[in-house]
N, C-alpha and C positions, 0 to 999 in steps of 0.2 A: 680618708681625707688627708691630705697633704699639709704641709704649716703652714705654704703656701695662702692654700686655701682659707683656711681657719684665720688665717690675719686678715688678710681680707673683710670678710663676713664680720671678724668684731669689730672694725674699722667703719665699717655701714653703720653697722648697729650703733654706734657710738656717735657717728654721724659726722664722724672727721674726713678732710682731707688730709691727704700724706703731709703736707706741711705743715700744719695743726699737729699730727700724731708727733709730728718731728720735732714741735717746739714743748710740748709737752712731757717723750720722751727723752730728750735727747738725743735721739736714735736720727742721726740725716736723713734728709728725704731718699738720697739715691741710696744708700742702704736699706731702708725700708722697701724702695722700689725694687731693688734688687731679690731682696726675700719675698715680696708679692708675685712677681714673674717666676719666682723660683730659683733662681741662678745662685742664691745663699740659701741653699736649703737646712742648715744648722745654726744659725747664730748661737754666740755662746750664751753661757747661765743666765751672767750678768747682765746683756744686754733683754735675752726673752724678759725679766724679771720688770726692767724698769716698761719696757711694753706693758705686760701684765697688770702693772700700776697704772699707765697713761688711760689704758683701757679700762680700766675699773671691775676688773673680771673677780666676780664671785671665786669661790674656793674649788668646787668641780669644774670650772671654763680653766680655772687659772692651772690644775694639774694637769688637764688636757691640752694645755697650749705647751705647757714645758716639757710633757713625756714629747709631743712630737714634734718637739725641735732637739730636745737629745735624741730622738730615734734619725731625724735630720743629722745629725752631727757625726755619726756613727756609718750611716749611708753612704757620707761626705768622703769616709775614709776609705768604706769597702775594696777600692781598688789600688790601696797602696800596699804596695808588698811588705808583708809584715814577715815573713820567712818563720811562722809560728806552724807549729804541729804538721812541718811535713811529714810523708810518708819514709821510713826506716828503708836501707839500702836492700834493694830486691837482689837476691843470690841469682847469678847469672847460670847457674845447671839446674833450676828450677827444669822439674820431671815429673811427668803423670797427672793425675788430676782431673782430667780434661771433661770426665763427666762430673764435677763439682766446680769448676770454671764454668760451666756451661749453664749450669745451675743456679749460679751470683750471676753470672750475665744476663739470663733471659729475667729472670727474678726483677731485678736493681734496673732493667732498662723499661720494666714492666708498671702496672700500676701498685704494686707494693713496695710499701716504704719501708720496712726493717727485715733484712737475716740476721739470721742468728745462728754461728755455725759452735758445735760444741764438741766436746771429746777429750780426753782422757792425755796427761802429760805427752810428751815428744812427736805427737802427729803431726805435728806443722800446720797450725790454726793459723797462727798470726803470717805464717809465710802464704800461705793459701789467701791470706783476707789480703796482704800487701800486694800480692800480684794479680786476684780480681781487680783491687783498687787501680792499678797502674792500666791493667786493659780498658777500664771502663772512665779513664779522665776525660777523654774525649766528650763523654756526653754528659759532664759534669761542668762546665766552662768557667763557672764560679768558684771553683778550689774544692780539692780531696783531700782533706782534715783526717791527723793521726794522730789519737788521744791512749795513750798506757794506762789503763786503770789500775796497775800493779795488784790486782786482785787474789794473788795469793801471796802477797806480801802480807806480813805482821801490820802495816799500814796501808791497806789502800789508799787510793788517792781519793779524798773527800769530793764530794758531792761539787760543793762549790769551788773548789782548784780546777776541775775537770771544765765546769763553766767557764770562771776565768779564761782559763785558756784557750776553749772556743770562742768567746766574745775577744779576747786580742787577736786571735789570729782573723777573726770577721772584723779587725778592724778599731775594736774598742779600746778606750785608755782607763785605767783606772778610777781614775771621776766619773767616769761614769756608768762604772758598775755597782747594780744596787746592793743593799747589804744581806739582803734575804737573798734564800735558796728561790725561794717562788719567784721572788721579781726578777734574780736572773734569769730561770727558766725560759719565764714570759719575757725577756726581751731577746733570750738565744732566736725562741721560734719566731718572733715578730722580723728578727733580721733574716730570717732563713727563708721564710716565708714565700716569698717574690724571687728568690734566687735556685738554681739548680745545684746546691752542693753535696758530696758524698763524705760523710763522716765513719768512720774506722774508730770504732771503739773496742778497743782491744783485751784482754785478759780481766772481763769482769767478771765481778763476786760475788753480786748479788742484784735482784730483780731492783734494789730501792736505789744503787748505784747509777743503775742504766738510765731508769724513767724519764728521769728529767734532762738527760743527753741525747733521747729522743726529738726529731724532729715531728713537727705537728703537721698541719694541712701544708700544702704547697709540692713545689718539684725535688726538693732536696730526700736525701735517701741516708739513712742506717745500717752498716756490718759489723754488728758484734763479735765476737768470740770469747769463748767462756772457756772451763774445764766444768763451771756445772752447769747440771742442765736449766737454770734458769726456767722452770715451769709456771712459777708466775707470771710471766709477761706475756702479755694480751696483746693479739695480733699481729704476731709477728712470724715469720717463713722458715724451718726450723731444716737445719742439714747435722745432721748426726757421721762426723766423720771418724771414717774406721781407717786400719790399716794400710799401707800400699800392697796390694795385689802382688803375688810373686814377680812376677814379668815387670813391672815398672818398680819394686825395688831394686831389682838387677840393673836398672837403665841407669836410676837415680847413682847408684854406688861406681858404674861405670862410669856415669859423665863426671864426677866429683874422680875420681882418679886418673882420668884421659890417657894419656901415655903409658902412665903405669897398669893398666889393668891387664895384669901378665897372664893370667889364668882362668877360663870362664867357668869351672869346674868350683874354684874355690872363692869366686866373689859370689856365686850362687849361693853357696855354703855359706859366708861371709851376712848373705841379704837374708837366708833362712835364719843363720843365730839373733838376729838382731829384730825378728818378729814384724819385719814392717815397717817398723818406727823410724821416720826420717830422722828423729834425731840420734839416735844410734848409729843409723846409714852415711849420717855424716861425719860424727865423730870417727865410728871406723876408717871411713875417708879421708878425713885428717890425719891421724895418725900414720895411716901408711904413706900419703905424700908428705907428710913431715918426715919420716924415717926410710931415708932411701937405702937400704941396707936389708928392710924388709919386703917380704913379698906376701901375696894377699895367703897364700897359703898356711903361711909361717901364724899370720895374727888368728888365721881359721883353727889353730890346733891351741890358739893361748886362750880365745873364748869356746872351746870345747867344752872344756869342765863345769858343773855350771858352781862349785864352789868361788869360781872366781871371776866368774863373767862381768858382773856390774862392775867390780875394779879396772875391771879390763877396758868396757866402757867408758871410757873419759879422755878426752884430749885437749889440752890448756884448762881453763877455765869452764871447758864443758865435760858437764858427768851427766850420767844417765840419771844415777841414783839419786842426787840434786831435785832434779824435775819431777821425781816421785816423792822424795822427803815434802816438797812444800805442801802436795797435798795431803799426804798424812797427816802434816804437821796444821791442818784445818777441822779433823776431825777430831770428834769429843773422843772422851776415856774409853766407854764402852764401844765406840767403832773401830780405835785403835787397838782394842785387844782383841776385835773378833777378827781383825783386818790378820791380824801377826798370826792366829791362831791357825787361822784356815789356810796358813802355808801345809798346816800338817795331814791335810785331808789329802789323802794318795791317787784320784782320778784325777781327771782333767773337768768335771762340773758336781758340783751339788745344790743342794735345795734347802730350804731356809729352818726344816727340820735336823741334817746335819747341821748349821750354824750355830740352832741354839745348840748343841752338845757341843762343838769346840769350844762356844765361847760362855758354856756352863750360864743361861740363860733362859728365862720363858720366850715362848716361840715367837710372843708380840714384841718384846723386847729385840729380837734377832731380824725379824721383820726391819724393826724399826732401824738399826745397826747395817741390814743392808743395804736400805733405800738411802741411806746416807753414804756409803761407798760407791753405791753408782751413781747417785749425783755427783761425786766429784771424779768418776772417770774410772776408779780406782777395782771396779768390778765392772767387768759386762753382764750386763740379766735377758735373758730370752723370755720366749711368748710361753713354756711351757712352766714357768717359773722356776725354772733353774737357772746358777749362778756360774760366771766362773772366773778365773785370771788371765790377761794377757802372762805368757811365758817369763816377760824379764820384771813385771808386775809382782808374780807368784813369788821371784826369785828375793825381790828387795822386802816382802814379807816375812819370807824366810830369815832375810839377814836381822830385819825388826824383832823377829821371834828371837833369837839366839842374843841378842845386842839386849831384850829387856825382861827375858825371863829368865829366872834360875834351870840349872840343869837340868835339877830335882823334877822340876816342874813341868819344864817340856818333855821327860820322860812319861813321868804320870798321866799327862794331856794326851799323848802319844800311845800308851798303854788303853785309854779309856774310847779312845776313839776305835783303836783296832777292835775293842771287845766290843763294842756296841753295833760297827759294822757286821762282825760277823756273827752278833748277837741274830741282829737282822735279816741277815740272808741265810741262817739255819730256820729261821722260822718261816721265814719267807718260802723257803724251799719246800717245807715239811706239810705246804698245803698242797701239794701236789703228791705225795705219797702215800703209800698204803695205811699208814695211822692218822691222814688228812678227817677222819670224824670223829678222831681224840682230843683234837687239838686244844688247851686252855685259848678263847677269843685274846688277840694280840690288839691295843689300842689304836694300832698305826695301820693295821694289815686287816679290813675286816672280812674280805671274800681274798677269793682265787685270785680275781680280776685285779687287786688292789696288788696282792704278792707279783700276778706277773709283772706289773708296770716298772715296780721297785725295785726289780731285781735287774730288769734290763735298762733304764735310766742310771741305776747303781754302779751297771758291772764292773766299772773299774773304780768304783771305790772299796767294795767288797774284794774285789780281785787283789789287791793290793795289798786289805787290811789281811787278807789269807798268804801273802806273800810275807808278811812282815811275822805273823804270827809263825810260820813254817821254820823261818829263819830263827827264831827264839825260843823253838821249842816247843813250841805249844800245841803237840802234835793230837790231843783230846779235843780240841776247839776246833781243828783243823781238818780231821778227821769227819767230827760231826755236820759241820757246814761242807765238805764236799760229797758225804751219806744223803744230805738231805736234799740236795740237787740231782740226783738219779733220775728221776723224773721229770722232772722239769727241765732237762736238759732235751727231752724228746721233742717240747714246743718248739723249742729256739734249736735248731739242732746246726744252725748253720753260723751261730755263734764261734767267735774264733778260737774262744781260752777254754772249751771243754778239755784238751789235751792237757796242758797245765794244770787244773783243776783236777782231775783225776788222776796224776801224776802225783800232786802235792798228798793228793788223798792216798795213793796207795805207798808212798813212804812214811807216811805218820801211820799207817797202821802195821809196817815193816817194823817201826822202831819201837811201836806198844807190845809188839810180837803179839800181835790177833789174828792169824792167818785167814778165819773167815772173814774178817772186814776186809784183810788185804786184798783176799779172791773177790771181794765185790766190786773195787775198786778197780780191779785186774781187768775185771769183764767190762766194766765202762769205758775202760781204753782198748778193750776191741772194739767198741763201738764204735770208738773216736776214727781208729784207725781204720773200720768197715767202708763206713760213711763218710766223715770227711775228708781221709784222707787216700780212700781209694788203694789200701795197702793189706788186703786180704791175708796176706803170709803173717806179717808184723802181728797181727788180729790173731791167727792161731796161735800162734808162741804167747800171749799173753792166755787166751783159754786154757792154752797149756799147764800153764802156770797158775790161773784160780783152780782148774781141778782138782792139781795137784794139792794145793793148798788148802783146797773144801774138803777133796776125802781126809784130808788128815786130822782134820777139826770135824767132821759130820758134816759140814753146813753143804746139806742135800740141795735147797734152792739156788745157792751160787753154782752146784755143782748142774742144774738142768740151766740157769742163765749161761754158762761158759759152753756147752751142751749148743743150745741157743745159738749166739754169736759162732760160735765156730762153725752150725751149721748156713749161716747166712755169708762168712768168708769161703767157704768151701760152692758153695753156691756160684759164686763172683768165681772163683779156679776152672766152675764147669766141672765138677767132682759132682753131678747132681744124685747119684746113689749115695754116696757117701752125705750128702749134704741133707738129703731125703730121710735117712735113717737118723741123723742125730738133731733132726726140727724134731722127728716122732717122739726121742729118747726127751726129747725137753719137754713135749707135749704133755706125756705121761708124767714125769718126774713134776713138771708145776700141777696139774690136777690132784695129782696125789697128795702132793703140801697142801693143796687146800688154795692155790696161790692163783685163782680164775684172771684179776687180771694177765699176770705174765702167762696165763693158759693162750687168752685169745689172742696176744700176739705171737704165740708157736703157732697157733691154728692159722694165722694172716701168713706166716712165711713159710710155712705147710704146703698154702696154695700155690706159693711164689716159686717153689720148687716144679710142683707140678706143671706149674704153664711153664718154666724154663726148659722142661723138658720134653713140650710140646703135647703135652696132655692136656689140650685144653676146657676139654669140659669136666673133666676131674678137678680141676683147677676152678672151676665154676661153682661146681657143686660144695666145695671145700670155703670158698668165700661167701658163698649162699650159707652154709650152716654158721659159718662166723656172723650175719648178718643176724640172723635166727635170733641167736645167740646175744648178741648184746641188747636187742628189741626184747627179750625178754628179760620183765623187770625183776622176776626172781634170781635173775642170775646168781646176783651178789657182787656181780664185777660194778666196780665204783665210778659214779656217774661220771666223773672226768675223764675215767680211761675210757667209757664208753664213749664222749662227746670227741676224745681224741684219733681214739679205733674206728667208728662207724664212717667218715667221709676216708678211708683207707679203703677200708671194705666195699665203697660204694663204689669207685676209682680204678678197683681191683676187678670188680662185678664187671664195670664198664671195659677195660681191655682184653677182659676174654671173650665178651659179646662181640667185642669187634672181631677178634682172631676167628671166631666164630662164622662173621661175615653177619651178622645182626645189628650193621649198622646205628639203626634208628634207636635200637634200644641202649645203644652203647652209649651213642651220642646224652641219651638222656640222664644215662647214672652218672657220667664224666663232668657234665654242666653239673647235675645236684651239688656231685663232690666237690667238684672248685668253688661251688658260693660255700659250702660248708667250709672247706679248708681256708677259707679267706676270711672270715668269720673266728675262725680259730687259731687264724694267727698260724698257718703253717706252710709260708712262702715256697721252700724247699719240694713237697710233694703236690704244692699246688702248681708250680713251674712245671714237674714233670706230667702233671692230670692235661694242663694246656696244653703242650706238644704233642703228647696223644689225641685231645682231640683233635685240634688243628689237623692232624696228618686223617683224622677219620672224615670230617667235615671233607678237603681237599678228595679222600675217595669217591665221597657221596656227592660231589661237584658242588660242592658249596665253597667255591673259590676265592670271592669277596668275604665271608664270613672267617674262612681259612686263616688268610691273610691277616685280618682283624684280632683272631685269638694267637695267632705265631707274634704278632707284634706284643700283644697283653704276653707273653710267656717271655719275649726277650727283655724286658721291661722286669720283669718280676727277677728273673734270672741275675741280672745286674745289681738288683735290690738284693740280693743275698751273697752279691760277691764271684759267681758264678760268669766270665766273659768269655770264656768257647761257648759256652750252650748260648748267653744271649747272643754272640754275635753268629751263631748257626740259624736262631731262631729268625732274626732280623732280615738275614737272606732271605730267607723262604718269604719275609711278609713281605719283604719286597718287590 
């Protein structure tokens, strides 16, 4: 109802005519007539008031007649330009975005009333929310409102200033805003109501900030942006903004240099050190069109190091490090110390169990430490619940670390972390070796399944803590955790740092002077060298060198493992006599030790000899007893080498039944073997079981099925790092 209206009606009711109300109120007739037709849709205070009297209005008639003639008054003004809370100058090399443009667009033009776009310091939120705001005035015709809620300021902007400033720029004077947060709420949305306008609320703090700068029912619309993620707020359209994509940081760093971008080599490089982050993107941009003396080149080799990068980062009044300090500077005590601490953690992700050990914690407590960093940006967290840092993130942690802890301290921290890493992946390791049903039950680690996951989600934290400890000497720790991954290196064999890894291992047992460990470690890196890296010769010189090193020490078992590998390089040479006699010489020499499992893999590349040299039903016979052999549960050989060996053996079965020309049978042990080895996690020989079949199916004119398993084999191929073989395989499915 209108005031219009409502005068009227207690006008009847009262049972006046306008000149009676008029001599009554003092109010003229043609002014009263005027506010009856509407043409004075606000009269003031004083004039409603003496109405209110003439009319004799009770205390509920008489608030309802004055709210809506100030809400009349307020209406009166709506279209006087009040030049309040426009939108901030849009940067004209605005770059990229356009599926998050797309996204406020379809959104804000749609039946939802509030986004809400979030993320982490320098991503360009408020630049992102200013130039949806500008494409979308158009269909806003009642005003696009820009409110700062300086929300990582030491003061945000209170509840009620943020109002105020909405209600003057809709129009309002001071008289007539009420003195409660609620009544102004309730008269923001009452004016918004009937209108189409777009409000920009910008760098908020919290869910209690925002609520009531929400508009209510009606056409008008909401764009937040936060750094936290604001998960209190109810019904609202949520864009989680990440990084620029490589390719439109390059564009972004281009257009902001124009003329000057001398080099595309080094603003590449330039948009790689800078992680994405427009505001990096920009500063660097700055800098180099403020310094014409410089070239993009020059500043790519000053943020190289990263000791000095965030310094480096900064142009005028813009620094990188700024934009992270204020959120740090939001976080309690305890976030702030696991924040600095977890610079020291040497991968690029960990999980909320390293947390509490950095930051010397119960695990609920680190929980609760990190769900507070990634609400305000300062960690990204994944679906598998791991953690981790944007790159120049990591860096300003670091400088936290060193800026407020003693030396002493972050040695010790540093020291405590390496040991527990490799605490971890010696034990971890030690479930897959020959003493795996000695083992003291580990808290963290309670099956197989639990070691493998840890150790390959781990790798480059382990990796590192081995790399740090190598470098300090610690050549007993280091030794141990790369002994205890021997085995477990067979799972994952297409892992990239076994070279490293047994490298590190076989100098820490150089420098104990243990020859038998060194020769063990020797023979690992023939392996490396067999298999990953296709270097058979390299492979010999190192078996050379454990034999040497085992006869001199006794230790008979490295002496039939180097035995072993050398017969599997020799093999790869086409040496297959030579290669035949020394799988035997291992054969023997592990049976003899007592050493069944490394037996059955002399007895698996026994056969591998044999069908290389075209004996293929010797070759059969020989993987047939290996099969025997592990199905019998007396063996003694231990169930994981067996779950490991048996889809080899089956795999094996299946390519000599093909050479055979026993198609159907082959096809059948080939399929067994691939669901087993995918099962067991052994991409590498389950890529090579596929291409086998594939080529046997294709025989047997199963051409569509062919096709099918060459694509699953190029697929898997790629997934191990392997692109001649997938993109050989892809052909064919094509």
């Amino acid at each position: 109802m209108t005031f219009a209206e409502l005068l009227r009606r207690h006008r009847h009711a009262a049972r006046l005519t306008l000149e009676e109300l008029a001599e009554s109120s003092g109010v003229s007739a043609r002014t009263l007539s005027d506010m009856e037709r509407g043409r004075s849709k606000g009269p003031q205070h004083r004039t409603v008031n003496a109405l209110a009297d003439a009319l004799a209005l009770d205390e509920v008639a008489r608030k309802e007649f004055v709210e809506l003639a100030r809400d009349g008054r307020l209406r009166d003004h709506w279209n006087r330009p009040t030049g309040l809370c426009e939108l901030p100058r849009s940067v004209d090399d605005f770059t990229g975005r356009a599926a998050e443009l797309a996204w406020t667009g379809e959104l804000l033009r749609g039946e939802a009333a509030v986004g809400l776009i979030t993320g982490p310091a320098g991503l360009g939120k408020t630049t992102l929310a200013v130039r949806a705001a500008r494409d979308l005035r158009p269909g806003f015709p009642d005003g696009v409102f820009f409110v700062d809620l300086f929300g990582m300021s030491l003061q945000p902007l209170a509840v009620d200033d943020a109002l105020a400033q909405l209600l003057h720029a809709l129009g309002a004077a001071d008289r007539d805003l009420p003195r409660e947060t609620a009544g102004r709420a309730s008269l923001y949305r009452s004016l918004l109501r009937d209108r189409r306008v777009l409000v920009v609320l910008d760098n908020a703090r919290s869910e209690e900030q925002v609520r009531p700068l929400l508009p209510g029912d009606g056409g008008s619309k909401a764009l937040v942006t936060s750094r936290r993620l604001l998960a209190g707020l109810e019904g609202v359209h949520r864009l989680a903004l990440g990084p620029l994509p490589a390719v439109e940081a390059v564009l972004l760093l281009t257009g902001i240099l124009g003329e000057r971008c001398d080099s595309g080599s080094a603003v590449t490089e330039l948009a790689r050190l800078c992680g994405g982050l427009p505001l990096a993107l920009r500063i660097v941009g700055n800098r180099l069109v403020s310094r014409p003396g410089w070239t993009a080149a020059t500043l790519a080799v000053r943020l190289s190091g990263e000791e000095r990068r965030l310094d480096q980062l900064r142009a005028g009044d813009l620094k990188i490090a700024n934009a992270f300090a204020m959120s740090y500077g939001q976080l309690a005590d305890t976030a702030r110390r696991v924040f600095r601490r977890l610079a020291l953690v040497p991968g690029h992700d960990f999980d909320a169990t390293l947390a509490a050990v950095v930051g010397d914690l119960p695990i609920e407590d680190a929980w609760d430490a990190l769900d507070e960093l990634v609400d305000l940006g300062l960690l990204q967290d994944g679906a598998s619940g791991r953690y981790r840092f944007h790159d120049l993130v990591r860096l300003f942690a670091r400088d936290r670390l060193h800026a407020e802890e003693p030396e002493a301290g972050r040695d010790a921290l540093a020291e405590t972390v390496t040991a527990w890493l490799l605490r971890m992946a010696t034990t971890a390791g030690r479930w897959f070796e020959h003493a795996e049903r000695h083992l003291e039950p580990d808290p963290g680690l309670s099956c197989a399944e639990e070691a493998d996951h840890w150790l390959r989600a781990n790798a480059d934290n382990w990796l590192g803590a081995l790399r740090t400890a190598a470098g300090s000497g610690r050549h007993s720790a280091v030794l141990d955790c790369a002994e205890s991954l021997d085995w477990f290196s067979d799972r994952w064999m297409h892992a990239p740092h076994w070279l490293e890894v047994f490298t590190l291992g076989a100098e820490a047992a150089a420098s104990m002077s243990d020859p038998a460990r060194e020769a063990n470690q020797l023979n690992q890196l023939a392996w490396v060298h067999l298999l990953q890296r296709g270097d058979p010769e390299t492979a010999l010189r190192h078996t050379a060198q454990a034999i040497d090193l085992a006869t001199r020490s006794g230790a008979a078992n490295q002496i039939a493992s180097a035995h072993h590998h050398a017969a599997g390089a020799l093999r790869r040479l086409g040496r297959l006599d030579d290669a035949t006699a020394s799988e035997t010489l291992a054969a023997e020499m592990f049976k003899a030790d007592g050493d069944l499992d490394s037996y059955c893999q002399a007895l698996g590349a026994l056969g591998s000899c044999l069908r290389d040299a075209g004996r293929h039903a010797e070759a059969l016979r020989q993987y047939r007893d290996l099969q025997a052999l592990l199905e019998d549960g007396r063996s003694g050989i231990r169930p994981s080498v067996v779950a490991f060996t048996r889809p080899i053996a089956l795999a094996r079965i299946g390519e000599c039944l093909g050479l055979l020309g026993d198609r159907t049978e082959a096809i059948a042990k080939l399929t067994e073997a691939i669901g087993l080895m995918e099962q067991a996690q052994m991409p590498v020989l389950q890529a090579g079981s596929l291409e086998t079949l594939a080529a046997l199916l294709a025989e047997d004119d199963g051409i569509a099925e062919s096709r099918q398993v060459y694509a699953r084999a190029a697929e898997v191929y790629e997934a191990v790092g392997d692109a001649g073989a997938s993109a050989r395989c892809r052909a064919l499915a094509d």
